[in-house]
C-alpha positions in Angstrom: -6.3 -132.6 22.4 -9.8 -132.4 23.4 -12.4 -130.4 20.9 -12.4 -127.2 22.5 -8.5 -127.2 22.4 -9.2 -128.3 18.2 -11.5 -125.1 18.0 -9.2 -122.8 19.9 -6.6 -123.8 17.6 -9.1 -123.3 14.3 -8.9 -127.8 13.5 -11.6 -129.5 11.9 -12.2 -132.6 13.7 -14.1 -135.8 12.6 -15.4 -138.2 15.0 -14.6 -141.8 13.6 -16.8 -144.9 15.0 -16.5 -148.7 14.7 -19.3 -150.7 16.0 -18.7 -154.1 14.8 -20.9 -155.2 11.7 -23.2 -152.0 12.5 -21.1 -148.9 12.4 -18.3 -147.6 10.9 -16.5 -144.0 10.2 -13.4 -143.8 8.7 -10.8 -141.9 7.6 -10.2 -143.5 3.7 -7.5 -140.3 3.2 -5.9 -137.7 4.6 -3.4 -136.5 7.4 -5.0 -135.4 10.5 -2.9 -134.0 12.8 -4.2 -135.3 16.5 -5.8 -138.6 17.1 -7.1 -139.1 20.6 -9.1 -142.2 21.7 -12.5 -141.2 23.3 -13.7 -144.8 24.1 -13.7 -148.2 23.0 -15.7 -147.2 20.0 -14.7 -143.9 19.1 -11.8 -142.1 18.2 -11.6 -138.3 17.4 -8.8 -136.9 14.7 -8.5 -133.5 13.7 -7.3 -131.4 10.1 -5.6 -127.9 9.9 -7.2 -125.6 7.8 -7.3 -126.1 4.4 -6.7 -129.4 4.3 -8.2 -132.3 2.0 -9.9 -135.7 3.6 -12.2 -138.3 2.8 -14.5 -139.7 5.3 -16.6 -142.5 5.3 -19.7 -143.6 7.0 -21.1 -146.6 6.9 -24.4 -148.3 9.2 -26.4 -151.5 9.0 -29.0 -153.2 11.0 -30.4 -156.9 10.9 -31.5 -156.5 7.1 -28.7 -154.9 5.6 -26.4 -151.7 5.1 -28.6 -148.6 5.6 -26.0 -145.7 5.0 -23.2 -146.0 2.6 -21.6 -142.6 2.2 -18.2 -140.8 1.2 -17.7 -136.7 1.3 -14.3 -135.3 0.5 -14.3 -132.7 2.7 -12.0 -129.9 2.9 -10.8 -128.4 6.2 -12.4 -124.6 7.3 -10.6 -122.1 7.2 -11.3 -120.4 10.3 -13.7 -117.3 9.5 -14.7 -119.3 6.4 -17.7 -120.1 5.4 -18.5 -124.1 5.1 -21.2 -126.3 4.7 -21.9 -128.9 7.6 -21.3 -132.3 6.9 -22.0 -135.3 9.8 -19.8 -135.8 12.8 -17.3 -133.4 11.2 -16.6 -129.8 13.6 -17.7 -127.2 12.4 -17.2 -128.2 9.1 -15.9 -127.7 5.7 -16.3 -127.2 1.9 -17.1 -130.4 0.7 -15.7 -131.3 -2.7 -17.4 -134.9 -3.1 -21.0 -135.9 -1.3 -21.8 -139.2 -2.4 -24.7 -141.6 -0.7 -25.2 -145.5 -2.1 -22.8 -148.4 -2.3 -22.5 -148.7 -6.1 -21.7 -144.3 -6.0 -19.0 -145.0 -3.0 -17.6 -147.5 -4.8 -17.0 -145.6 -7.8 -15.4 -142.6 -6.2 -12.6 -145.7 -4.1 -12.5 -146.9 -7.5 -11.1 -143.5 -8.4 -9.1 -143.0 -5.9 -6.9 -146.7 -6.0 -6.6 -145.4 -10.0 -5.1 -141.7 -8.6 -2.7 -143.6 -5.8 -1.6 -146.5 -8.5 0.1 -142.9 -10.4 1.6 -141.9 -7.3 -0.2 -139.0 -6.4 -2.1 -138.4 -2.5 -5.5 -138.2 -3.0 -5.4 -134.9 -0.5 -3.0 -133.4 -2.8 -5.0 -133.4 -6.1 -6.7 -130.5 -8.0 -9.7 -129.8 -6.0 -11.5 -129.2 -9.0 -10.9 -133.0 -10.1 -13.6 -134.1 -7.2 -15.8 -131.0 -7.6 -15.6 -132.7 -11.3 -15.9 -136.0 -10.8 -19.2 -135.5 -7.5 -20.8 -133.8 -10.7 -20.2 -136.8 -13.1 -21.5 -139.4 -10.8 -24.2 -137.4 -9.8 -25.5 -137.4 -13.8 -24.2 -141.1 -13.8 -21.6 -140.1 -16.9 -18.5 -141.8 -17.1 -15.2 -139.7 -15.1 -12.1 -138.5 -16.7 -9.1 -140.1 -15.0 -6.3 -137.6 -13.2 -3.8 -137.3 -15.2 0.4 -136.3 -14.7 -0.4 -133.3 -17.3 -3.6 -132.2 -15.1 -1.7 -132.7 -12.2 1.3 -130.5 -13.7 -1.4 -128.0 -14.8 -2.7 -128.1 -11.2 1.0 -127.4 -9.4 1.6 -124.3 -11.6 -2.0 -122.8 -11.2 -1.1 -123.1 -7.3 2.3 -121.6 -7.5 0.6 -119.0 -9.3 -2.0 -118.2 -6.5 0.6 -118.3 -3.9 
């Protein structure tokens, strides 16, 4: 599926790069739904709407790493609006933005502690990374996801649906 195809078809895609010891974009969670290799270096996968992802980029040069980022991102809905986020089409809400090693390493922190209890990351209350991009942003300690806000999280859902 090629990106016009992905926009037909109202997908988010994320273009994912891996340029030995100088680039790399990954997928960390999520389920997209296509995968299609571009070239050698790229790939591009694509989300249906509303779902939930976290994407990584990461860039160095001679001296050192010079981007270290992480956004939880989730998908547009088409005719929603959404707030642009690099290398992802068109876009998406984003739940988490977070830029420097020791702040990425706090959020995979988090999310080995949510998938040690079981739970996707893509399938947690939305709130808990709204939450949490908010806590590390003020540098304050995070509240672990819990089964009871988890439970609390399934009903509210059922609810809205």
């Amino acid at each position: 599926m090629d990106a016009p195809d992905a926009a037909v078809l109202g997908l988010t895609t994320v273009e994912l790069t891996y340029i030995e010891k100088r680039v790399e974009h990954w997928i960390r969670f999520g389920q997209p739904v296509s995968d299609k290799v571009l070239d050698k270096r790229r790939r591009l996968v694509a989300f249906i709407p509303g779902s939930v992802f976290g994407f990584i980029r990461w860039t160095a040069n001679d001296y050192g790493t010079v981007v270290s980022c992480f956004d939880i991102v989730h998908a547009a809905e088409p005719g929603a609006a959404f707030q642009t986020v690099p290398f992802v089409r068109p876009g998406g809400e984003l739940l988490l933005d977070v830029s420097g090693w020791p702040k990425v390493r706090r959020v995979l922190e988090e999310i080995d502690a949510i998938e040690a209890q079981g739970f996707h990351p893509a399938e947690i209350c939305p709130d808990h990374w709204r939450i949490l991009n908010g806590r590390i942003a003020a540098n304050v300690a995070s509240r672990p996801y819990t089964r009871a806000m988890h439970k609390a999280w399934l009903a509210r859902r059922r609810l809205l649906s």
